[in-house]
Every structure is written in structure tokens, then in C-alpha cells.
C-alpha positions in Angstrom: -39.5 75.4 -156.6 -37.4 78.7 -157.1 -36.9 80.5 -154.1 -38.3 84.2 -153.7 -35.3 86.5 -154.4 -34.3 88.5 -151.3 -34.9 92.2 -150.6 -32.1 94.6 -151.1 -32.1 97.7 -148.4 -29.5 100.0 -148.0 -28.9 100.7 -143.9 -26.3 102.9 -143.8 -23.8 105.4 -146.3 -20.8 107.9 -146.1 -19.0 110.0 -148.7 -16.3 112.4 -148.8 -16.1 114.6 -151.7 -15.9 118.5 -152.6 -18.8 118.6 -150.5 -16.9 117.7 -147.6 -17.8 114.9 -145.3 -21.0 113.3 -145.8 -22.0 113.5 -141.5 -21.0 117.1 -141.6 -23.4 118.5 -144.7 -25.6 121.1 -143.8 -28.2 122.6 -145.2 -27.4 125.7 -145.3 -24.1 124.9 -147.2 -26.3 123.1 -149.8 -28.8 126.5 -150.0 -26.1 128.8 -150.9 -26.6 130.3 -153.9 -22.7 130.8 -154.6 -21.8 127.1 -153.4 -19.2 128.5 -151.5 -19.0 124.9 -149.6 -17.8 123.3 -152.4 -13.7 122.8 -153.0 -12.8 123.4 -156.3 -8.9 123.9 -157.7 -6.8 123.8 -160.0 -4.0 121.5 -161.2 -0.7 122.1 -163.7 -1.0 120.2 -167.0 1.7 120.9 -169.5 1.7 124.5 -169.8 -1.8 126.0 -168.2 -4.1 124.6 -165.7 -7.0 122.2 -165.2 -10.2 123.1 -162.6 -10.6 120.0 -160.5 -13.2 119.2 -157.4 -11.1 117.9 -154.3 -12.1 116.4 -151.5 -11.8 119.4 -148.5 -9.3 119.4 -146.0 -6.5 117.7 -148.1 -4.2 119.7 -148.2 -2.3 118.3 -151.3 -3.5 116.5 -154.5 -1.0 114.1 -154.6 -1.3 111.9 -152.0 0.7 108.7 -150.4 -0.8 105.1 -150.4 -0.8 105.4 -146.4 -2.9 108.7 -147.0 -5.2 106.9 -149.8 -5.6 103.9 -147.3 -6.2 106.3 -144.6 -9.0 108.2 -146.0 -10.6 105.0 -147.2 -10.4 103.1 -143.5 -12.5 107.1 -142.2 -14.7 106.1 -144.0 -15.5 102.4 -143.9 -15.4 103.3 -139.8 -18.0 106.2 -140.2 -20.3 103.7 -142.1 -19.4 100.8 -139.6 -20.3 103.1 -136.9 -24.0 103.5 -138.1 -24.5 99.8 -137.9 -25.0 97.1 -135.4 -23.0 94.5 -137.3 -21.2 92.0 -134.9 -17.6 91.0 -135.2 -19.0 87.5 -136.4 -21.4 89.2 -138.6 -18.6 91.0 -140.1 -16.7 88.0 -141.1 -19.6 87.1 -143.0 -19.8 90.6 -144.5 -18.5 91.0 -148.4 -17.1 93.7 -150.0 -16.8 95.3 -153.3 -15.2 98.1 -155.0 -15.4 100.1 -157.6 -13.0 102.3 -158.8 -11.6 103.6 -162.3 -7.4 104.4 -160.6 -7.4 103.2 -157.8 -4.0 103.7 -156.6 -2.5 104.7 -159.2 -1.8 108.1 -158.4 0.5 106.7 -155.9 2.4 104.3 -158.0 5.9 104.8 -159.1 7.8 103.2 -161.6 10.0 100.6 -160.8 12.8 100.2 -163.7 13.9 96.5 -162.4 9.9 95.2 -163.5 8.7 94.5 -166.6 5.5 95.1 -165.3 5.1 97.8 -162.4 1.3 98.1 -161.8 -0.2 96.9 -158.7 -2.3 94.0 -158.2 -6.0 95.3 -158.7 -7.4 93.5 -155.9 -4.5 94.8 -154.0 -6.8 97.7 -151.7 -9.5 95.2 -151.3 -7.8 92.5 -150.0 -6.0 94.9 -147.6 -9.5 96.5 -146.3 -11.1 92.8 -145.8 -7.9 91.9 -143.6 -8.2 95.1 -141.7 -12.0 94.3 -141.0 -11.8 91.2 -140.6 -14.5 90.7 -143.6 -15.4 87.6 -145.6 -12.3 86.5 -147.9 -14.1 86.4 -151.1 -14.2 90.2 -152.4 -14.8 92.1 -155.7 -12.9 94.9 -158.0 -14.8 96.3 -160.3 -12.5 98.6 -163.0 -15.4 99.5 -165.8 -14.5 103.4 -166.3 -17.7 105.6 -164.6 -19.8 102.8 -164.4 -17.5 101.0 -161.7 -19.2 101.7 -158.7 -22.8 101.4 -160.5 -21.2 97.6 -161.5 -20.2 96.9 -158.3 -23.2 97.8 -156.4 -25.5 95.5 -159.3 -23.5 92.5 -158.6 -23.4 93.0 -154.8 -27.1 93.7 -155.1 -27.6 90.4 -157.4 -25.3 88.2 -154.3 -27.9 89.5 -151.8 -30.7 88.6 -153.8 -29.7 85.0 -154.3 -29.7 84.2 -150.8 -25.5 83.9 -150.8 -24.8 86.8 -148.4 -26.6 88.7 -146.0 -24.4 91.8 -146.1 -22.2 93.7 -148.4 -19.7 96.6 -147.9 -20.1 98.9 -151.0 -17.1 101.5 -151.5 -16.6 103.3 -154.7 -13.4 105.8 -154.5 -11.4 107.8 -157.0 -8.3 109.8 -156.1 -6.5 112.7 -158.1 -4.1 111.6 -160.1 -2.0 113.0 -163.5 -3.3 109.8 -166.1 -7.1 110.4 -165.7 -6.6 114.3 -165.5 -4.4 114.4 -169.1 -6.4 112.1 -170.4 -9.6 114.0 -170.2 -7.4 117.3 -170.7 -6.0 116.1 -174.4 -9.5 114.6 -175.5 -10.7 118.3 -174.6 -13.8 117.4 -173.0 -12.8 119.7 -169.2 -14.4 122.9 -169.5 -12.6 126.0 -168.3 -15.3 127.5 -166.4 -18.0 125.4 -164.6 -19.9 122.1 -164.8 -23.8 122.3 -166.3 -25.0 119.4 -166.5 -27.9 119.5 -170.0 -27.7 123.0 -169.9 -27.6 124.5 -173.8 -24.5 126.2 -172.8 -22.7 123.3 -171.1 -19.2 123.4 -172.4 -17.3 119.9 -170.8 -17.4 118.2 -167.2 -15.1 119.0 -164.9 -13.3 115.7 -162.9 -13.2 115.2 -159.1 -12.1 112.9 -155.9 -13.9 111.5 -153.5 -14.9 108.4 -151.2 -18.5 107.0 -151.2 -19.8 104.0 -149.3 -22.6 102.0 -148.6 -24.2 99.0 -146.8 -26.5 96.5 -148.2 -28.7 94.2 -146.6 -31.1 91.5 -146.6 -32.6 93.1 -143.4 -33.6 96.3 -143.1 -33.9 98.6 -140.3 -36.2 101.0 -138.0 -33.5 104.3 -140.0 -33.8 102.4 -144.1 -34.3 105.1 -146.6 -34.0 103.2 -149.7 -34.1 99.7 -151.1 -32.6 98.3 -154.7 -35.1 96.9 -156.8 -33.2 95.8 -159.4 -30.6 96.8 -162.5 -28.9 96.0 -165.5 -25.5 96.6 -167.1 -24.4 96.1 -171.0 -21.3 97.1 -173.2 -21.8 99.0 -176.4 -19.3 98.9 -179.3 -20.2 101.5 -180.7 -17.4 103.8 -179.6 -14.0 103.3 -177.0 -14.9 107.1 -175.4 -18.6 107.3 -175.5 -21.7 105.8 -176.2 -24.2 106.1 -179.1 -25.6 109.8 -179.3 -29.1 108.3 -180.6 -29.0 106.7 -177.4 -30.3 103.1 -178.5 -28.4 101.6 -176.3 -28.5 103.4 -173.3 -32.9 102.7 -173.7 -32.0 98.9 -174.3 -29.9 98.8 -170.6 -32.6 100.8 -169.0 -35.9 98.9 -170.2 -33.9 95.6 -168.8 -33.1 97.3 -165.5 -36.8 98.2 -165.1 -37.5 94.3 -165.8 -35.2 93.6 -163.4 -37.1 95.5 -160.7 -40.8 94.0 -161.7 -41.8 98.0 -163.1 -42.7 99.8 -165.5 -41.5 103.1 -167.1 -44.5 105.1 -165.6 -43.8 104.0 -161.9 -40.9 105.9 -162.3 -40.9 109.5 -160.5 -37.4 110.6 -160.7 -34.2 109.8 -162.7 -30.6 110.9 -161.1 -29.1 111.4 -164.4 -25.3 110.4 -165.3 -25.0 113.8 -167.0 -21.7 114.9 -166.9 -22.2 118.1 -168.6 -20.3 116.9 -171.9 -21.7 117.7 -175.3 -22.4 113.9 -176.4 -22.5 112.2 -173.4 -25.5 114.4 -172.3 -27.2 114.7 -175.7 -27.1 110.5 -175.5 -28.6 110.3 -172.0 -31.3 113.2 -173.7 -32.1 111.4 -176.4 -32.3 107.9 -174.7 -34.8 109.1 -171.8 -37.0 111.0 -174.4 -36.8 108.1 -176.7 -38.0 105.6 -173.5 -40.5 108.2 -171.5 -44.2 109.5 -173.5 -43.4 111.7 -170.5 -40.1 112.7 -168.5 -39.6 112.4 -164.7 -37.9 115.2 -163.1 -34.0 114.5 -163.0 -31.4 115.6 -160.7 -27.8 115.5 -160.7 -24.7 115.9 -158.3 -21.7 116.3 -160.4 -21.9 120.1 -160.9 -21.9 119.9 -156.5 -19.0 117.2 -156.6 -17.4 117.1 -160.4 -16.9 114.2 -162.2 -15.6 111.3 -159.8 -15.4 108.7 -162.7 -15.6 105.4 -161.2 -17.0 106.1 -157.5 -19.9 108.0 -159.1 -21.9 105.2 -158.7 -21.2 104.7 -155.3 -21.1 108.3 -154.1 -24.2 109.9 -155.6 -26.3 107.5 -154.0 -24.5 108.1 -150.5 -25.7 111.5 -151.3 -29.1 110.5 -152.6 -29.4 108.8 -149.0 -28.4 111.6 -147.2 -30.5 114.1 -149.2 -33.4 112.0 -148.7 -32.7 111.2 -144.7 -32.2 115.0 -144.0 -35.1 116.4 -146.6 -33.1 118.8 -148.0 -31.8 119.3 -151.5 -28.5 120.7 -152.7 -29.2 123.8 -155.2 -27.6 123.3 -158.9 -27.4 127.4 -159.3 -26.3 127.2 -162.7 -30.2 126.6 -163.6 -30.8 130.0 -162.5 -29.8 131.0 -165.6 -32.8 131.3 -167.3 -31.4 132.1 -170.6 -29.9 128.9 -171.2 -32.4 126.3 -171.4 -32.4 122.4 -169.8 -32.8 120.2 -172.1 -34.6 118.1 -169.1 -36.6 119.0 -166.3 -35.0 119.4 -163.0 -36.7 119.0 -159.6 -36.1 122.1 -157.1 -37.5 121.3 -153.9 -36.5 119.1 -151.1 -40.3 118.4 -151.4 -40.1 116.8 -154.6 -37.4 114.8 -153.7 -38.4 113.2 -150.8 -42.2 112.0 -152.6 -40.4 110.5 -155.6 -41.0 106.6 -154.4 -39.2 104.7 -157.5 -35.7 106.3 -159.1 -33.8 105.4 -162.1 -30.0 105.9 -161.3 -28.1 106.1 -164.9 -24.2 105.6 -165.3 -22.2 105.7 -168.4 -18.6 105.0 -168.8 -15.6 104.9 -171.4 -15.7 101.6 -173.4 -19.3 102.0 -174.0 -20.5 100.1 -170.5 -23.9 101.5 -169.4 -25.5 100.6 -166.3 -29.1 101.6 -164.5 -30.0 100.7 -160.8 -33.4 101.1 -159.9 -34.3 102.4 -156.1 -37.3 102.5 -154.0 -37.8 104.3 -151.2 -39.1 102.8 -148.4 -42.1 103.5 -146.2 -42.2 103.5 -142.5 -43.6 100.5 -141.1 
């Protein structure tokens, strides 16, 4: 007899970003119709400069491992704090990151190596020893969808009964590689960050820290429970994925088997939509292609940029937040009436907080697409 898969729940998050930190949002810096809450900069590259998101109060880009390990250890202790986990429990407690550099903004060269990169379990296996967690832990390094992947497999550990509780962290720091990278494949924009807007002109990259905790159990505060999610690899291109978005329909009709539903149980999608030309026209295509008739979307990475591999991780800290506070951040750049959506956008803390089944969509360099499915659950 197979056993009945176990419930997902998600009983506590945290993020820092250009938001700021996650505890200290307010509404009324989410209402403002000039986003003055948001940090935004600039960085040198070459000869002229880059606009990047970074997280507030740093007062440098560039930071030290310490610093990295620092803001990390805030954070895990701010999600910690909204728990009731016992030392014991912790020791029980996995965790799993996701995360497209980790440190390697902080890494320097080291001419007597063949080989100078650090280990890539290197951050996790220094966070488990400093909680005390269970020994076994997960990297996940799959471009944007790294935090997506590593909240699927933790979700898929829960669900076959072989943990009870899983530390989620997805983080991405500034650093020069990802920032020329995007920067000589042209795809920043010089302006601002519009995600499916007709006049959207690139994305815009960012930093930040999200994490999360997953449980079997959940509790009297739960917002939101995985259902389910899927992720796949499509060949098609090494920077993007199909623009017909075939693929992106295949990943999302398995993630909705996953979760036991149906495309019309569906009452809002948080799109990936990162404001580039193809990337967005793919997500576009794929949702029109899989819906007779669109859910209302919404996005965060005109709020926070582009935060590659912790995306995963930190929209749905957000998500949470949004949902536990009833408010919505405003995406101003929708004002603009004469630049059409080519999707429609919900408006209203009101609309947010009915939606009862989400699709979360993440895309990454090297084709990998992944979709998570969340409920939202109702008071006992």
C-alpha cells in the first residue's frame, strides 16, 4: 500500500532585497506611487555604468565573505525566530540552497591553484554547522531557476515522509561576472524594469536574501501550502528558452499534475517575467497557449530587479508577506496607459488575497524551467 504523500505548509519567511528588510515593509512604502522605498544604483562596467537593485543599508557592493555570511546568518535568525523549532528539532531540520554565484563575488584568484573556485557546498555546510542542522544538505546552481529547484526538491523530501522540516534559502550577491555577463549580451535596460509592458526594453539585475520554512505541520499563522511542481531542461537555446513557449506549457501542465489540478483552478500566476524581449514573449505565448482564459499575474522584479537564482526563494517570501499583511506592492510602470500589457495584472490587495491556487513560473539560462504550484490555506 503506498503511503498518502505528506502536506507541504510554509510557516515562516524573510527576505532582504531593494525592498529592504522583509519585517520592516510597510505599506505605505509599497503604495508610493514613485517607489521611493526601493534602492536602486549604479555600477562601473568598462567605460559607462549599469543600474542595479541592492539590498538597502549596504553601504558597498562589493562585499567580504564575513559580510556575505553575515547577512545570510540575519536572516536564517529572523526566520528561526518565527518558529518554535527545538534544538532537537533543528538537528533534524534540512536545508537547501539555491543560488546562481554564490560567493563568488568574494573570491580571489589564487595563482599557486590550478583550480581556485570554492567548493559549492562550501556556504551550506558552514550554515548547517552553525545551526546545528541535519548533515545531509542541498546546493542547487540552475541559473534563475535555483531557488524554484531547490524549494521542489525540498518540497518532494517532505512529501515522502523523509523529513519533517526544511530550511529554504535562496541568495544572490552583487558581483562583476553576472553583471558583465548580462551587460555584453545587452539584455540590462538603461532606464527601468517593465515587466510585459510593449515598451519593455531589458531587466535590470539585483541582490538579495530570501528564506523560508517548510513543514509537514502547519500552524495557527500558515498562509500558504505547496501543492506540487515540476522542473525540465530545454535544449533549445544555452541563454533562453523557446519563444513559442512549447516547453515552458509542457513543465507547467506536469506541475499542475503534480498538485492533483487543473488549469481552471488556477486564480493567479506570479510570472517569471523579467522584462526582457524573448524571455517575456515565451512566458506570453506559453500561458496563452495553456489558458482558454488568463488568470491575473503579478510580478516583483520591477520592486526588487532581477535576483537570478534567489528569485525563487525571495518572491515567495514576498508572496507570503503580501498575503499575511493584505496589502500589495504597486508596479507604477502600468500606469502608463499608453503602453499596453500583454497580460493582465491584478491591482488590489483584494484580489490578491481571494486568489486560493497560484502558479509560480521560473525560467533560467540553460533552458531549465520550473513551476511550483501554491495554495492558500483557510483558517481552521
Amino acid at each position: 500500500m503506498i503511503a498518502k504523500p505528506e502536506r507541504v505548509f510554509i510557516n515562516a519567511s524573510t527576505s532582504n532585497s531593494a525592498l529592504g528588510k522583509q519585517q520592516y515593509l510597510p505599506s505605505s512604502m509599497f503604495s508610493s506611487t514613485k517607489n521611493g522605498g526601493i534602492q536602486r544604483c549604479s555600477a562601473p562596467v568598462g567605460d559607462h555604468q549599469v543600474l542595479y537593485y541592492a539590498m538597502q543599508e549596504q553601504p558597498s557592493l562589493n562585499k567580504t565573505f564575513e559580510k556575505m555570511m553575515g547577512l545570510l546568518i540575519e536572516q536564517v535568525d529572523l526566520l528561526l525566530a518565527q518558529t518554535a523549532l527545538t534544538p532537537k528539532q533543528l538537528n533534524k531540520t534540512m536545508l537547501f540552497i539555491g543560488s546562481t554565484s554564490l560567493d563568488i563575488g568574494c573570491i580571489k584568484p589564487d595563482s599557486s591553484q590550478a583550480i581556485w573556485l570554492s567548493q559549492t557546498d562550501k556556504i551550506g555546510q558552514l550554515l548547517a554547522e552553525h545551526y546545528a542542522l541535519h548533515s545531509l544538505h542541498f546546493t542547487f546552481n540552475t541559473a534563475c531557476t535555483s531557488g524554484a529547484n531547490a524549494l521542489l526538491y525540498a518540497t518532494n523530501f517532505i512529501k515522502q515522509g523523509k523529513i519533517d522540516n526544511v530550511i529554504v534559502i535562496g541568495f544572490e550577491f552583487f558581483n562583476r561576472l553576472s553583471l558583465n555577463g548580462f551587460d555584453s549580451l545587452d539584455l540590462i535596460s538603461k532606464t527601468s524594469v517593465k515587466p510585459f509592458s510593449a515598451t519593455r526594453d531589458g531587466l535590470i539585475l539585483g541582490e538579495g536574501i530570501g528564506a523560508v520554512l517548510l513543514s509537514k505541520h502547519c500552524t495557527e499563522h500558515t498562509q500558504l501550502e505547496i501543492l506540487g511542481g515540476y522542473s525540465s531542461c530545454d535544449d533549445h537555446s544555452l541563454t533562453i528558452t523557446e519563444e513559442e513557449g512549447t516547453h515552458i506549457v509542457e513543465v507547467i501542465k506536469q506541475a499542475l499534475q503534480n498538485a492533483s489540478i487543473v488549469q481552471n483552478d488556477v486564480d493567479l500566476i506570479k510570472v517569471h517575467g523579467t522584462a526582457s524581449i524573448k524571455s517575456d514573449l515565451a512566458e506570453c505565448n506559453a500561458l496563452n497557449k495553456l489558458f482558454t482564459q488568463l488568470p491575473k499575474s503579478y510580478g516583483f522584479k520591477s520592486l526588487i530587479g532581477h535576483t537570478l537564482g534567489a528569485c525563487g526563494v525571495i518572491e515567495l517570501a514576498l508572496f507570503d508577506h503580501c498575503i499575511r499583511h493584505a496589502y500589495l506592492p504597486q508596479l507604477t510602470y502600468q500606469e502608463d496607459k499608453s503602453a499596453p500589457l500583454l497580460l493582465p495584472f491584478i491591482e488590489s490587495a483584494a484580489e490578491l488575497i481571494q486568489s486560493k491556487i497560484m502558479l509560480f513560473n521560473h525560467f533560467g539560462f540553460g533552458g531549465n524551467n520550473a513551476a511550483l504550484i501554491v495554495k492558500k490555506v483557510e483558517p481552521s
